[in-house]
C-alpha positions as CSV (number, residue, x, y, z in Angstrom):
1,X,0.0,0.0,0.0
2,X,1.0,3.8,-1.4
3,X,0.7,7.0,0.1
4,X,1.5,10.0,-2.0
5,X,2.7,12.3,0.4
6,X,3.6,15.4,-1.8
7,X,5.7,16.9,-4.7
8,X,9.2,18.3,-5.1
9,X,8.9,20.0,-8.1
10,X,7.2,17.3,-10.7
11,X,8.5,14.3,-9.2
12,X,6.0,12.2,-6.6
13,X,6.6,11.3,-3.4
14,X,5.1,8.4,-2.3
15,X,5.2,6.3,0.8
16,X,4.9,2.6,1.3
17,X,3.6,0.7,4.7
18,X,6.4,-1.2,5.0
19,X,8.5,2.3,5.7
20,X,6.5,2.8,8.3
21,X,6.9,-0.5,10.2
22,X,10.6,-0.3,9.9
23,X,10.6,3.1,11.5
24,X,8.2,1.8,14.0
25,X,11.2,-0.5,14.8
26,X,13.7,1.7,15.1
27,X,11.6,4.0,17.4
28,X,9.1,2.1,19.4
29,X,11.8,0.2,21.5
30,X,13.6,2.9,22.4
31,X,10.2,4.5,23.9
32,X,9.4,1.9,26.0
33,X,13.1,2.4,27.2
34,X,12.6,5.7,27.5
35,X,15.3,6.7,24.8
36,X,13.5,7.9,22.2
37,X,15.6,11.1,21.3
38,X,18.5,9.0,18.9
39,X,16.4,6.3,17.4
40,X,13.9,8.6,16.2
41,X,16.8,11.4,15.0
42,X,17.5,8.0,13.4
43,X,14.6,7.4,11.5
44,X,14.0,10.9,10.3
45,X,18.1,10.9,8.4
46,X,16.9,7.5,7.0
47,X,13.7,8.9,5.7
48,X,15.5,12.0,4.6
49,X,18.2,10.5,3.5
50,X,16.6,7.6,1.1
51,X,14.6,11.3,-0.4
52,X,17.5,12.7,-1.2
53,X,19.2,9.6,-2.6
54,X,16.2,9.1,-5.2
55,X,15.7,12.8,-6.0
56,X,19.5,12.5,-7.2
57,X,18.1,9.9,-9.6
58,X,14.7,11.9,-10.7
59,X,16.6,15.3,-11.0
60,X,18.7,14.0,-13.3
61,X,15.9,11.6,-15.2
62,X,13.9,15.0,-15.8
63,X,17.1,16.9,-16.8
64,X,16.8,14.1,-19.9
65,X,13.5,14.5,-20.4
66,X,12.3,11.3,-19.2
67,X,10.0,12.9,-16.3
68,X,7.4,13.8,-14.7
69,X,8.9,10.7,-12.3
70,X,7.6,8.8,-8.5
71,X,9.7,8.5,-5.6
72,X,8.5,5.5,-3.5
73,X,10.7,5.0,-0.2
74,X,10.2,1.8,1.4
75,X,10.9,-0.4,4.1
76,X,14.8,-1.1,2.6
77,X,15.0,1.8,0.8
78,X,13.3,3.9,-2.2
79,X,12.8,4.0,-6.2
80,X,12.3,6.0,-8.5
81,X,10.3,5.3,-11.4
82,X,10.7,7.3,-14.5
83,X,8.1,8.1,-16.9
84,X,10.6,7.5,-20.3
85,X,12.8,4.3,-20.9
86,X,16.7,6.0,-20.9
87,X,19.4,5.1,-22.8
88,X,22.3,2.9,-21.4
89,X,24.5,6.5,-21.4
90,X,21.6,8.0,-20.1
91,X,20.9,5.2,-17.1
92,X,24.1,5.1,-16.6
93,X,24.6,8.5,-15.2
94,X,21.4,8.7,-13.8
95,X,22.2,5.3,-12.0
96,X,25.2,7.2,-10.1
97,X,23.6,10.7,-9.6
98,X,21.4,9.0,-6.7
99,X,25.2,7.7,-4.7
100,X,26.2,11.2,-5.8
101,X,23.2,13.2,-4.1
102,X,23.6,11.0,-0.9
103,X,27.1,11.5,-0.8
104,X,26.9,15.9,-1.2
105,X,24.3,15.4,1.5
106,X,26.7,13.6,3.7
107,X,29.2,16.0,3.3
108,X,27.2,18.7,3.9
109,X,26.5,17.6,7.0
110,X,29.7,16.8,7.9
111,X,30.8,20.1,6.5
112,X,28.1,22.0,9.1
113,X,29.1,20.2,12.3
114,X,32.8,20.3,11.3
115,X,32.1,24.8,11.1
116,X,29.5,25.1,13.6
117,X,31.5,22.2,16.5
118,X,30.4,23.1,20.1
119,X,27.9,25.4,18.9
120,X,25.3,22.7,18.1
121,X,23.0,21.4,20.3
122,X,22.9,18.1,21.3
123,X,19.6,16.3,18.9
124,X,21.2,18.7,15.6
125,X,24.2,16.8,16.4
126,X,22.8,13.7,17.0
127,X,21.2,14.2,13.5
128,X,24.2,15.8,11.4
129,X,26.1,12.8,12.4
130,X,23.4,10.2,11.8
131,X,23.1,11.9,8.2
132,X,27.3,11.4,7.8
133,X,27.0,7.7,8.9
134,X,24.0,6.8,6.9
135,X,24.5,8.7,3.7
136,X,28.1,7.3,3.8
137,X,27.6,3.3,4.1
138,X,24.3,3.6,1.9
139,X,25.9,5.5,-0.9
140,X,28.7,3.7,-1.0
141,X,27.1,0.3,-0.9
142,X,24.6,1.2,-3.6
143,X,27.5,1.2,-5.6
144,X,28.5,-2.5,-5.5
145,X,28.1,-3.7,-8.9
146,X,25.2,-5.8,-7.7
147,X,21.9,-5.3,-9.7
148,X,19.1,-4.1,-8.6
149,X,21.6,-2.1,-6.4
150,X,23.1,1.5,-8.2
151,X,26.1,0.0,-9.2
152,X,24.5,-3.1,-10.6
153,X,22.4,-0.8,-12.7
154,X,25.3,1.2,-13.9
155,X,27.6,-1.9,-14.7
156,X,24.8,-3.1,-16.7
157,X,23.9,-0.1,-18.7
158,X,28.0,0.1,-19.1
159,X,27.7,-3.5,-20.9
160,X,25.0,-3.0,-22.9
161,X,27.2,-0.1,-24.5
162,X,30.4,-2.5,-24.9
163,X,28.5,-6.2,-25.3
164,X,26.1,-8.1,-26.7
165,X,22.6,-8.0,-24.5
166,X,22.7,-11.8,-23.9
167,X,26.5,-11.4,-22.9
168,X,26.1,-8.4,-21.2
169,X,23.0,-9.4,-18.9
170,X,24.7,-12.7,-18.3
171,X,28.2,-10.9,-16.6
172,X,25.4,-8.5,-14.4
173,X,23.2,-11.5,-13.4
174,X,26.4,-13.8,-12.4
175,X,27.8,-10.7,-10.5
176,X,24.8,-10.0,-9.2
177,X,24.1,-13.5,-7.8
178,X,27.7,-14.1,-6.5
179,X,28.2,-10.5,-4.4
180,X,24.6,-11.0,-3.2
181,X,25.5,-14.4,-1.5
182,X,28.8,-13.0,-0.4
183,X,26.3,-10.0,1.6
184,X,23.8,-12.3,2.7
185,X,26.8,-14.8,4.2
186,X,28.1,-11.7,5.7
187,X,25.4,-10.5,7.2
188,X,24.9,-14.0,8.3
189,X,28.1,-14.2,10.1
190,X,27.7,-10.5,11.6
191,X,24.2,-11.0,13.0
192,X,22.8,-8.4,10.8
193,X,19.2,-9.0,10.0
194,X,19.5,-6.3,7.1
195,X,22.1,-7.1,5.6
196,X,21.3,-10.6,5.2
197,X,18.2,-10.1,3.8
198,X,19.1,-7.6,1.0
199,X,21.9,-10.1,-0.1
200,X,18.5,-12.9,-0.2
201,X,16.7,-9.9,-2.2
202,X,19.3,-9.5,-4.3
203,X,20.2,-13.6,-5.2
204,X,16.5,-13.4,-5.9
205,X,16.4,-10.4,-8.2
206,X,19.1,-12.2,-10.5
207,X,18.2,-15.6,-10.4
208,X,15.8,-17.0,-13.9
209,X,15.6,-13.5,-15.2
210,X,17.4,-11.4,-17.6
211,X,19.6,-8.9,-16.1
212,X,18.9,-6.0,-18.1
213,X,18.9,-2.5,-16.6
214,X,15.5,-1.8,-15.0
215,X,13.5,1.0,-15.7
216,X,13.4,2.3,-12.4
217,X,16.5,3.6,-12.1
218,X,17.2,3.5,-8.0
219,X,18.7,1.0,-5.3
């Protein structure tokens, strides 16, 4: 289930339920703790965060012409759909420009606290270094060439300009499969409930399909 929950400019913002439930995890255990400042500082750099991350991808979408698109964040993330089908140079930049967004977010924020030190309070804090951490680790892992991941999306449009599609979706499901066992083992070993999970969602996204870039353009 979809909420659209406004506009930035001609792009749609929508919201799934399961966004809601994983805030309501993050945030609802530290209340009955009686800690609720952090995990709900938390929740609003993921939200924020995941915005900015697929605005990176609609901006530059629209900039091509392939617009008006929707922004849907969800319970592991966000996508953005895009109205036109791009073109492997085209998806392949607008593949990066959502990594790129998070990461001039991130060091905005770091840029702010770095000026501003003792002067902040303590929840601006709290949040300017949430937005470091989170926009650093997701931008960067969005990048793995792992499709339906940013970097999977990219390496794919990249082959498509170089291969043949059959060889070219072959290489990016293989990839694909093998890094997304490699996260889930990881996250297996490390006790992460997340990670594990996105490495399943990601075996499964490149198992008995074509790996050809997708028209949503996010991860």
């Amino acid at each position: 289930m979809n909420w659209t929950v406004g506009h930035v400019g001609t792009t749609r913002l929508q919201l799934n339920v399961s966004a809601l439930l994983i805030l309501a995890l993050l945030v609802l255990p530290g209340l009955e703790q009686g800690v609720w400042v952090r995990p709900t500082l938390l929740a609003a750099a993921l939200v924020l965060s995941i915005l900015v991350h697929e605005l990176g991808h609609a901006a530059l979408a629209d900039h091509f012409g392939l617009g008006p698109c929707r922004v849907l964040v969800h319970g592991f993330g966000g996508l953005c759909f895009t109205k036109g089908t791009p073109t492997h140079s085209q998806g392949l930049r607008i593949s990066l420009a959502g990594p790129a967004a998070g990461l001039v977010l991130g060091a905005l924020a770091w840029g702010i606290a770095h000026l501003l030190g003792d002067a902040l309070t303590g929840p601006v804090a709290i949040l300017l270094a949430q937005l470091v951490r989170v926009n650093l680790f997701w931008s960067l892992f969005n990048l793995l060439p792992m499709s339906p991941l940013d970097g999977g999306q990219a390496l794919s449009h990249l082959l498509h300009l170089r291969l043949s599609p059959a060889r070219a979706q072959g290489i990016t499901r293989v990839l694909g499969t093998t890094l997304g066992a490699g996260v889930a083992a990881w996250g297996l070993w490390q006790q992460s409930f997340f990670l594990g999970l996105i490495g399943l969602m990601v075996i499964g996204h490149n198992r008995g399909r074509p790996s050809a870039p997708d028209k949503d353009v996010s991860g």
